[in-house]
N, CA, C and O atoms as a DFTB+ gen file, in Angstrom:
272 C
 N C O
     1  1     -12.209       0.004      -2.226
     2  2     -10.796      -0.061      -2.070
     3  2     -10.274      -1.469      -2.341
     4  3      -9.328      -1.613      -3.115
     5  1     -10.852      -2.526      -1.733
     6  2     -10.469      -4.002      -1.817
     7  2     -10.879      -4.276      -2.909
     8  3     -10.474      -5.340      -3.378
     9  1     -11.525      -3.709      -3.471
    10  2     -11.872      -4.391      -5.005
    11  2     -11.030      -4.161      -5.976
    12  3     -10.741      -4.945      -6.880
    13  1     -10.596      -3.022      -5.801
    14  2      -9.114      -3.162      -6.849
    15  2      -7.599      -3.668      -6.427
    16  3      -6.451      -3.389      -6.775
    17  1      -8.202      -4.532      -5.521
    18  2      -6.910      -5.535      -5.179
    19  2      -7.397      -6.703      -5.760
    20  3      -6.475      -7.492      -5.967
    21  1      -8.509      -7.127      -6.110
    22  2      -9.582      -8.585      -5.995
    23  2      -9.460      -8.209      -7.747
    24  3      -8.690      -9.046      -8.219
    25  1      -9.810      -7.525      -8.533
    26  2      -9.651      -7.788      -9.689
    27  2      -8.625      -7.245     -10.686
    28  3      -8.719      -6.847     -11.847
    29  1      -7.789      -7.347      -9.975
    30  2      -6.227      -7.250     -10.687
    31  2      -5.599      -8.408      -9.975
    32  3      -5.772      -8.997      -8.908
    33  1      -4.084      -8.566     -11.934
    34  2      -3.258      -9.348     -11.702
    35  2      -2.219      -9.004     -10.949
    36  3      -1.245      -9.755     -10.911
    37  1      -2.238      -7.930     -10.290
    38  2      -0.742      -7.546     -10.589
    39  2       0.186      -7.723      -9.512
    40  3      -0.179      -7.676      -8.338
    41  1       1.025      -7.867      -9.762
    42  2       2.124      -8.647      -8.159
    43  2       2.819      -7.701      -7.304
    44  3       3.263      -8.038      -6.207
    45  1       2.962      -6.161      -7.922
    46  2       3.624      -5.091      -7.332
    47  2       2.166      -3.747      -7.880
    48  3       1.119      -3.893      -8.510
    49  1       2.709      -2.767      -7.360
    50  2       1.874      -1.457      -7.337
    51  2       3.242      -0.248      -6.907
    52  3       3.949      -0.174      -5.902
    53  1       3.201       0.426      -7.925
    54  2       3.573       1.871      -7.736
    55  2       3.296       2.814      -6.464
    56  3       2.160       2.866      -5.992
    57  1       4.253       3.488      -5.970
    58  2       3.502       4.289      -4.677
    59  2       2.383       5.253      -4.921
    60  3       1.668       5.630      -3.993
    61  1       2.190       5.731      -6.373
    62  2       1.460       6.333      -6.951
    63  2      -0.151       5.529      -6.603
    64  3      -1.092       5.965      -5.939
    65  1      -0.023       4.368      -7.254
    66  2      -0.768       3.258      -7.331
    67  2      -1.595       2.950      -5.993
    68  3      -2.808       2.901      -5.794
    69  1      -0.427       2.749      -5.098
    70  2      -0.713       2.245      -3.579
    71  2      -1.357       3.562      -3.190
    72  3      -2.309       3.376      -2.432
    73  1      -1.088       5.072      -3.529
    74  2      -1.508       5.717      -2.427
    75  2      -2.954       6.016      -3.389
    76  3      -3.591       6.882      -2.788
    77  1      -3.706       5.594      -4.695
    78  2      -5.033       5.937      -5.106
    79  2      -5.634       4.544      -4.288
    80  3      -6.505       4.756      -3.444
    81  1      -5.299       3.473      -4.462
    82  2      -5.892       2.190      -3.755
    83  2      -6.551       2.500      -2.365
    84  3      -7.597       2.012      -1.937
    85  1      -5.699       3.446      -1.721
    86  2      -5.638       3.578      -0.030
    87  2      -6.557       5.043       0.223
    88  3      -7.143       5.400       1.245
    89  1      -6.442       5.736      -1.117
    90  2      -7.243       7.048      -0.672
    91  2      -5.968       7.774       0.044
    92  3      -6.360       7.906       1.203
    93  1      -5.135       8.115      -0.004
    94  2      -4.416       8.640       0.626
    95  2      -2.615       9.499      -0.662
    96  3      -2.142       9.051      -1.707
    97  1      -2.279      10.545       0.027
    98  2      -1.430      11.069      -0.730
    99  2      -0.611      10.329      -1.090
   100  3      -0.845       9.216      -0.617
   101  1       0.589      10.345      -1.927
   102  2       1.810       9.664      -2.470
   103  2       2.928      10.029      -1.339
   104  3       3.991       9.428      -1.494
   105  1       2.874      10.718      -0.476
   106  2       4.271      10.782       0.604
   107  2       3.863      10.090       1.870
   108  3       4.694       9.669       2.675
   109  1       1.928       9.928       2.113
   110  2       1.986       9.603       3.524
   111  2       2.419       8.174       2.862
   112  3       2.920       7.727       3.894
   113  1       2.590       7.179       1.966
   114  2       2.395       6.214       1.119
   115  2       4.340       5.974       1.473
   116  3       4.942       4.964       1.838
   117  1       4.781       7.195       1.204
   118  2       6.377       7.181       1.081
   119  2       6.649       7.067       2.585
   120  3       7.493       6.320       3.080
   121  1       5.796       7.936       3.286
   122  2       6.334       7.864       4.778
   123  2       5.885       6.656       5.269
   124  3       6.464       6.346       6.310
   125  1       5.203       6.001       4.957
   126  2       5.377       4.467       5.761
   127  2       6.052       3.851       5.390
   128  3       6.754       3.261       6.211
   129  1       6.278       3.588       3.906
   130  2       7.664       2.556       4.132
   131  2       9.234       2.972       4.663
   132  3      10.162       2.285       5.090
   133  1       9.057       4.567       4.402
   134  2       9.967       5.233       5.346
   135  2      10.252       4.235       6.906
   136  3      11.128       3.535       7.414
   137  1       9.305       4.581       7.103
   138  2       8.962       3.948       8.379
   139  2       8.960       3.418       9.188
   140  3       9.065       3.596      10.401
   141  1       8.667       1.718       7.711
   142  2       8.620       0.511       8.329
   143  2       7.169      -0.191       8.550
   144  3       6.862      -1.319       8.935
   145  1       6.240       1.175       8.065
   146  2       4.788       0.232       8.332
   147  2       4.610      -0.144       6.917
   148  3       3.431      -0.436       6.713
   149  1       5.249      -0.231       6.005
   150  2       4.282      -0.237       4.660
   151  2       6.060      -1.157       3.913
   152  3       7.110      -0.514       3.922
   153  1       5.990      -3.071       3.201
   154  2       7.086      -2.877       2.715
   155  2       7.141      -2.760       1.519
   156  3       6.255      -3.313       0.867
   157  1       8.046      -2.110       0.916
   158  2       8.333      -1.645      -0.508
   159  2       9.744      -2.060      -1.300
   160  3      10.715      -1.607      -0.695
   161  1      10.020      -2.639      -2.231
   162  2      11.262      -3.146      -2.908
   163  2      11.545      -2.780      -3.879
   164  3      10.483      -2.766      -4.502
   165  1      12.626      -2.294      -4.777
   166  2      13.296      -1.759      -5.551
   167  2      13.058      -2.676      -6.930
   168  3      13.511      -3.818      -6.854
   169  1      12.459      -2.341      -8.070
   170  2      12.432      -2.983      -9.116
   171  2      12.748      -2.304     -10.307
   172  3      11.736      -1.672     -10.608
   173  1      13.390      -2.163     -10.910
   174  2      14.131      -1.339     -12.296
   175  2      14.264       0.100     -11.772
   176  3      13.916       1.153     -12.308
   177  1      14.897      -0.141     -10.504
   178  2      15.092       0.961     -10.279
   179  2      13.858       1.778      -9.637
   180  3      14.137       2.973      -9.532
   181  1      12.864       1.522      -9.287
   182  2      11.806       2.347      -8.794
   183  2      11.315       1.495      -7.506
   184  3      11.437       0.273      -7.422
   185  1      10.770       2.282      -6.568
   186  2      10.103       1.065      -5.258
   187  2       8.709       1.444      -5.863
   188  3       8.134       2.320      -6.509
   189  1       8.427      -0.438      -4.907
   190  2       7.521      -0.694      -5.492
   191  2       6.536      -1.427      -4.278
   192  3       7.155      -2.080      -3.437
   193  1       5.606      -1.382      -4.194
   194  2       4.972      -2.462      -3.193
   195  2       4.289      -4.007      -3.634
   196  3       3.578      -4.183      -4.623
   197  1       4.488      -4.524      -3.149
   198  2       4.490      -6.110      -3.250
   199  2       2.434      -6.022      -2.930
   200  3       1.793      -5.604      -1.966
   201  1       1.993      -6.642      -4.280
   202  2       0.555      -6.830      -3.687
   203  2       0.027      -7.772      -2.019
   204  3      -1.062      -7.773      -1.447
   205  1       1.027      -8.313      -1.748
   206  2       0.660      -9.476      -0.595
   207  2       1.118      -8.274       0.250
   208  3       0.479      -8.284       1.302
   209  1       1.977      -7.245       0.195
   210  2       2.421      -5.935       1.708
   211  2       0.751      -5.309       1.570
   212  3       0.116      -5.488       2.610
   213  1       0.213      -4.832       0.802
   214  2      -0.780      -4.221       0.193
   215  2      -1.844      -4.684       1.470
   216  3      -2.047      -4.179       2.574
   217  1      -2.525      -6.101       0.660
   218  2      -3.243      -6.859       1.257
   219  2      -3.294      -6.633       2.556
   220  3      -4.233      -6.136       3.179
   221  1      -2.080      -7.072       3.038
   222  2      -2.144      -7.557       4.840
   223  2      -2.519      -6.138       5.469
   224  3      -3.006      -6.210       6.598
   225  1      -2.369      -4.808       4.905
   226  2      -2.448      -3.675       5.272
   227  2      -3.773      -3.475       5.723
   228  3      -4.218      -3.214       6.841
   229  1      -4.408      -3.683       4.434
   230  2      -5.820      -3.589       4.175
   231  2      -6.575      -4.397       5.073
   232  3      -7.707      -4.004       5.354
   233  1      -6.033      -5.756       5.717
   234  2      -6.855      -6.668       6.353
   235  2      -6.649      -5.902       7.863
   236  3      -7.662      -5.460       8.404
   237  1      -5.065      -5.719       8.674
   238  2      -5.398      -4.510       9.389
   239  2      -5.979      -3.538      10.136
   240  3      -5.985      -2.372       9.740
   241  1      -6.481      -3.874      11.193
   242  2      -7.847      -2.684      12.118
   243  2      -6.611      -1.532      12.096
   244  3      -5.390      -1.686      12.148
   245  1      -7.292      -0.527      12.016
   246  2      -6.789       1.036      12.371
   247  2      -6.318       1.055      13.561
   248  3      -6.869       0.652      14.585
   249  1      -4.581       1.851      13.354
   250  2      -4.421       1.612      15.018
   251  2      -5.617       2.739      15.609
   252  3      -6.591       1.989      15.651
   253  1      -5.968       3.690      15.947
   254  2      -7.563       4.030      16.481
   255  2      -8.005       3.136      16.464
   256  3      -8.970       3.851      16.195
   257  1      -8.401       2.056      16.472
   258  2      -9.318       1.394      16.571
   259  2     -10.507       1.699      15.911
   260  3     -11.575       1.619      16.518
   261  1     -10.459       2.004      14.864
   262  2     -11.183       2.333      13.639
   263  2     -12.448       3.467      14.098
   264  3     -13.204       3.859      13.209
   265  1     -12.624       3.946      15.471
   266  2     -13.666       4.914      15.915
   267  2     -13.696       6.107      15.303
   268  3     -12.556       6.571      15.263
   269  1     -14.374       6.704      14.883
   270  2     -14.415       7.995      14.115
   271  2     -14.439       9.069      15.555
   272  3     -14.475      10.291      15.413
């Protein structure tokens, strides 16, 4: 997952984008910045996530507390 943050340039990511990075669908992706957990900004018209919102996500413990 972190590795395709580590070898890309890229400064924003698609929710499309964000939700293959995360393993996760394109709405739970929509429902967080819904939200407020996830931030996302408007660029030609499309939201977008900022690679540094991305990151800090990823660094992040699970609220569970990551226990399976």
């Amino acid at each position: 997952m972190r590795s395709a943050l580590r070898t890309s340039d890229r400064s924003t990511y698609t929710l499309r984008q964000t939700a293959s990075i995360l393993g996760v669908e394109t709405a739970t992706v929509s429902r967080a910045v819904r939200i407020g957990n996830l931030r996302a900004v408007l660029r030609r018209g499309r939201l977008v996530v900022p690679a540094n919102s991305l990151t800090r996500l990823l660094g992040e413990p699970a609220e569970n507390g990551g226990g399976r």
